[in-house]
N, C-alpha and C positions, 0 to 999 in steps of 0.2 A: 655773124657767127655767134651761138650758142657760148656765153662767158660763163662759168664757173669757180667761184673760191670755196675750196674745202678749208676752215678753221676752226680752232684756233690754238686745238692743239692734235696730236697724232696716238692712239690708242687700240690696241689690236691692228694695227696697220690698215684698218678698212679704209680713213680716210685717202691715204698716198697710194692703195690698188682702185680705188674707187675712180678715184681722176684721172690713176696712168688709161684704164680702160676708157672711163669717158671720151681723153684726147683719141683714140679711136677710133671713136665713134662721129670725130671732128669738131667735137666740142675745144672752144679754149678754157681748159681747166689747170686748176693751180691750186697745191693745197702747202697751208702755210700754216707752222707751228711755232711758239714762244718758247720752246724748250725742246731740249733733242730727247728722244725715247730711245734705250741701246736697248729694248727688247722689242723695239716695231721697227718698219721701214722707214725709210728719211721721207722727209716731206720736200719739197723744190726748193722751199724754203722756209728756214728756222732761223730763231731769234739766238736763239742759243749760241750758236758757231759764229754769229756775229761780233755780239757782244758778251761780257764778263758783268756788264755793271746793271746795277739794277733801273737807276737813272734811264738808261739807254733803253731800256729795256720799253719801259711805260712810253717813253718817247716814240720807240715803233708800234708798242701798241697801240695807243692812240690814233697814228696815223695809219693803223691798218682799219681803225674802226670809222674811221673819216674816208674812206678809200671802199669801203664796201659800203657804204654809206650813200656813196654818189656813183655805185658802180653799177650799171644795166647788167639783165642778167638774173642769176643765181648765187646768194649766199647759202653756204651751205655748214651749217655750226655741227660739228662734232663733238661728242661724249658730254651729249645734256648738258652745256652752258654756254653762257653768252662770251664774247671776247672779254669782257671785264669778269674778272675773277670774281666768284660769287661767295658770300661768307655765310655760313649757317649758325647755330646756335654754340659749336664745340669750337676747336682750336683749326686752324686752316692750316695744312703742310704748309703752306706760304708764310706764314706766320710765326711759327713753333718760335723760330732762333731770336723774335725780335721780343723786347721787356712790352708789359703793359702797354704802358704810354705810348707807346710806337707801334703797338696793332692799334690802339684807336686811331690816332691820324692814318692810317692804314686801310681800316674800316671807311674814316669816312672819306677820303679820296676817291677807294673802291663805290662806293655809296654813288658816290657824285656822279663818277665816270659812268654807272651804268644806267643810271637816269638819262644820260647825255645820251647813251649808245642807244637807249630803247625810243627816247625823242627821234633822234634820227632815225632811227629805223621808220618811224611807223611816219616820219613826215616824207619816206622817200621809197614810201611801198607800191607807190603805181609806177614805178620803173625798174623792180625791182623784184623776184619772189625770194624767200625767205625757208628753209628746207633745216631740219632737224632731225639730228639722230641720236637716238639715246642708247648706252652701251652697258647700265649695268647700274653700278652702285651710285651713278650719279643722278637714277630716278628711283630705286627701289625703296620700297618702303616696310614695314612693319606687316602688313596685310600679305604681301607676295610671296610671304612663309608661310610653309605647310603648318597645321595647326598645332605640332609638337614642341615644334620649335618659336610659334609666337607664347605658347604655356610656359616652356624652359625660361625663358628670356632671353636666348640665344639670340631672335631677330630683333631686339632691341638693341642688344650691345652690337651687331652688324651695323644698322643703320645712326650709331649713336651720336657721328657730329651731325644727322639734324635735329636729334634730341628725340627723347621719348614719345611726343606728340607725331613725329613727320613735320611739325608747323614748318620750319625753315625749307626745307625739299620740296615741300607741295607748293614755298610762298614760288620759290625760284620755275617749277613748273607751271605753274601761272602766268608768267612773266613771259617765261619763254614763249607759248601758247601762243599767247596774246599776240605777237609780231610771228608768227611761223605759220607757210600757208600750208605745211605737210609737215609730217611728222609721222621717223620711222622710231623702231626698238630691233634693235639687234638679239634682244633675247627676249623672248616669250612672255613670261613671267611678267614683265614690266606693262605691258597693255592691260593688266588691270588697273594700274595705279594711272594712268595717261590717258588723254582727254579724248574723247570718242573719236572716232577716223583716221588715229594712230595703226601702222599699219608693220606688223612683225618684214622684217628683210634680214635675207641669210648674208653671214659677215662676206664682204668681199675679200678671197684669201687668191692667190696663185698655184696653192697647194695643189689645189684638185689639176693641176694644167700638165707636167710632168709625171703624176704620179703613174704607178705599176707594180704590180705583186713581182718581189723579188723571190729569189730562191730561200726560203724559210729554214736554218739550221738549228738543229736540238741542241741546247749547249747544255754542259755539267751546272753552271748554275744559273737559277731562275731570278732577271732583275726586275723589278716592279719600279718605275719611272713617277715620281710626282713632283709638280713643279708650281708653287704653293705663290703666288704674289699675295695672298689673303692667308694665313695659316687658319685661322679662325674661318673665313668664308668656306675654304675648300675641306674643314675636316681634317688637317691633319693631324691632328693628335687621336685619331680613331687610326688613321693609315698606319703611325708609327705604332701602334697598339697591335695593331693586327699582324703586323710584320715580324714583331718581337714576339708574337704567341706562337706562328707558326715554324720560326726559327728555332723557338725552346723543346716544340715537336718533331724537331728532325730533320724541317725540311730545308732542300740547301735553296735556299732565297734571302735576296739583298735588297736594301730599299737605297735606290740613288735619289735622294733629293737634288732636283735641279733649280735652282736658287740663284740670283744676281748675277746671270749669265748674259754674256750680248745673245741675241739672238743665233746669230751665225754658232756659236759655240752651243747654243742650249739644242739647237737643231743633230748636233754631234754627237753628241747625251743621249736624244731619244732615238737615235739608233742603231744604239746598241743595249737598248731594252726588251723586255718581253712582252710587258703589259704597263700600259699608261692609267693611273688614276687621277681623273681631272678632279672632280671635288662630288663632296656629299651633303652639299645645305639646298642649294640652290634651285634646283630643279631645271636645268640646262645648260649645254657644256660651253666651252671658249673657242677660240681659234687655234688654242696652242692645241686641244684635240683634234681639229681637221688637219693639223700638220702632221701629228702621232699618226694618223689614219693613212696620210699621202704616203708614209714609208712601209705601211704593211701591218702596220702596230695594234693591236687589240687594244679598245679603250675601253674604261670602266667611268662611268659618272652616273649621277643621278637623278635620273628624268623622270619629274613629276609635277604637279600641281596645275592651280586653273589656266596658269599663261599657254596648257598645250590646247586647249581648242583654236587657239589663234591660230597654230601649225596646217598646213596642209594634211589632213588626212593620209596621202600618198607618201610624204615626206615621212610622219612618223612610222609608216610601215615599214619603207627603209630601213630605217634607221638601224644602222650596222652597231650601233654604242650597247653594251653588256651596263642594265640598270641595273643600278645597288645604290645602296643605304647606306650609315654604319651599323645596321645590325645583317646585313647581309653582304657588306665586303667581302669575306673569308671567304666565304662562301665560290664569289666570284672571281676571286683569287684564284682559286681552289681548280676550279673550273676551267680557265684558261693554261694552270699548271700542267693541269692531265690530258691537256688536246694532244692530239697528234697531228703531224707536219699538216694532212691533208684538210682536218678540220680547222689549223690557221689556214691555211691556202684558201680556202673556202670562206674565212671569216673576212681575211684580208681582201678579196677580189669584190667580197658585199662592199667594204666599204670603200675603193675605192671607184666605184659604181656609183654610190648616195653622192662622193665628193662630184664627178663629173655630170651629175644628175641635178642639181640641188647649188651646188657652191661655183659656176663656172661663173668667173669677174665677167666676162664679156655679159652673157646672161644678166647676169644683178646692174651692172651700168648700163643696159639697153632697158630694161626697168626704168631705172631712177631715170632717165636724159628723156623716155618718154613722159614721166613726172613731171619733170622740170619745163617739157614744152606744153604741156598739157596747162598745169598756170597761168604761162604768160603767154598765150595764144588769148587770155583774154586781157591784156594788156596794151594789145599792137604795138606788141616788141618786135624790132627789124630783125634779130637776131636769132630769130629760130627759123 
């Protein structure tokens, strides 16, 4: 049987939809995280809910990197990095609360451990493939900004803990590279920056599975939905700009920011919105829009730059998403304001079409498991 470990940690929920389809499809798959996410799905299994202590922690870790190590099959690394926590040129979240002297013994622990894990990986690669997915800011670089925004310095201070160069991001993409026999990007954009035969894959969500155009009602007031994990990445201070001008012009509209919510609750927020704006740097939306989408929702983001030749041609035709900027926000605001019931009815049925078209989990894990035996068919693995 076909083994799979999704790790090491859980981010847009892709890696715990990605596995429950796989087991499916009869694979044995497991996907395990060191920390719990209240704005993704659980993973089978988390370090977090186990333990409190940080001790404990490294201890599972370890044995989780000894254990796929010696494990037949598929590892399968989520959100561009290795099980050992990788440190770039800036401050590491992991780091912040500890003084000097205790991120360098920190560092070079880290240091140690991931020499160890990349040793083993590559002494236990004929029993073994090795599969990578990268999801965002844990590969993008300086280059994968439109050119306004590499002039401003906007995509400098985005990518700033690997420092002005990219040096630290490019060292860890290398690395990874180097032991991974595939390698996907969940978002567009990133396949410039990523090693040739990187291959774009739509997030695996469950949205698109239930969804259906509900009965669309005109309410007295108009709410604009933004739900910011990046304030800086998604623009919002152009969102709240824009919301406050057209507020001072009469029009009755609210801006709900939906901010440090579990998921279950943030999913509650969007709706009972009117129009979702995902972000305006990037040039390609998240999963928390395909969820906007699955309820009916008109979504606003900003689709552009070179990462779309990577897209299927059919797929951006699709594409149900209302593109803006921030100098054409309002605009798209604006737009969405003055529809009427039938032209949401119409906007909403496009897009839940693209979801069941484009994002169906079964689809994208019958993908990836044909991947994954595609590998180790040269292997003479029993297991496929």
């Amino acid at each position: 049987m076909l083994s799979v470990i999704h790790c090491p940690e859980q981010v847009g929920s892709h890696p715990a939809i990605l596995s429950k389809y796989e087991r499916k499809l009869g694979a044995l798959s497991l996907s395990v995280s060191e920390s719990s996410n209240p704005y993704a799905t659980d993973s089978d299994i988390n370090f977090g809910s186990l333990t409190s202590s940080m001790l404990i922690t490294e201890i599972l870790r370890i044995k989780l990197i000894i254990t796929t190590s010696y494990s037949d099959g598929v590892i399968h690394l989520n959100n561009g990095r290795f099980i050992t926590p990788f440190f770039g040129e800036g401050v590491h979240p992991k780091e912040r609360n500890f003084p000097p002297s205790v991120r360098k013994l920190f560092r070079l622990y880290a240091k140690c451990l991931l020499q160890t894990e990349i040793a083993l990986s590559r002494l236990s690669a004929g029993r073994k493939a090795v599969f990578l997915t990268f999801q965002g800011s844990d590969a993008r670089e300086t280059q994968c900004f439109i050119d306004k925004h590499q002039e401003n310095g906007l995509a400098n201070a985005i990518v700033r803990r690997s420092g002005k160069t990219n040096k630290s991001i490019r060292s860890k993409k290398m690395m990874l590279s180097g032991i991974a026999d595939k390698i996907y990007s969940l978002n567009p954009d990133l396949l410039t920056v990523l090693p040739k035969g990187a291959e774009f894959l739509p997030y695996a969500t469950e949205a698109a599975l239930n969804a259906k155009v509900v009965p669309i009602k005109q309410s007295g007031e108009f709410v604009v939905g933004h739900a910011p994990t990046h304030r800086m990445v998604k623009g919002t201070d152009c969102v709240l700009n824009v919301i406050e001008r057209l507020k001072n012009r009469g029009y009755n509209i609210r801006l709900e920011l939906i901010e440090n919510l579990k998921r279950v609750d943030a999913l509650k927020k969007f709706g009972q919105i009117d129009v979702f704006v995902d972000q305006l740097i990037i040039g390609w939306f998240g999963v928390v829009s395909l969820e906007v989408i699955a309820l009916g929702k008109p979504v606003i983001c900003f689709v552009k730059g070179k990462g779309l030749k990577f897209v299927p041609e059919k797929m951006l035709a699709d594409l149900p998403i209302l593109n803006a900027d921030e100098t054409s926000l309002e605009s798209k605001i604006l737009e969405v304001y003055n529809m009427n019931v039938e032209q949401k009815t119409n906007l909403a049925t496009k897009g839940i079409k693209f979801l069941k078209t484009w994002y169906d989990p079964q689809m994208i894990a019958d993908r990836v498991v044909k991947d994954y035996k595609a590998v180790l068919s040269g292997r003479k693995q029993n297991c496929i």
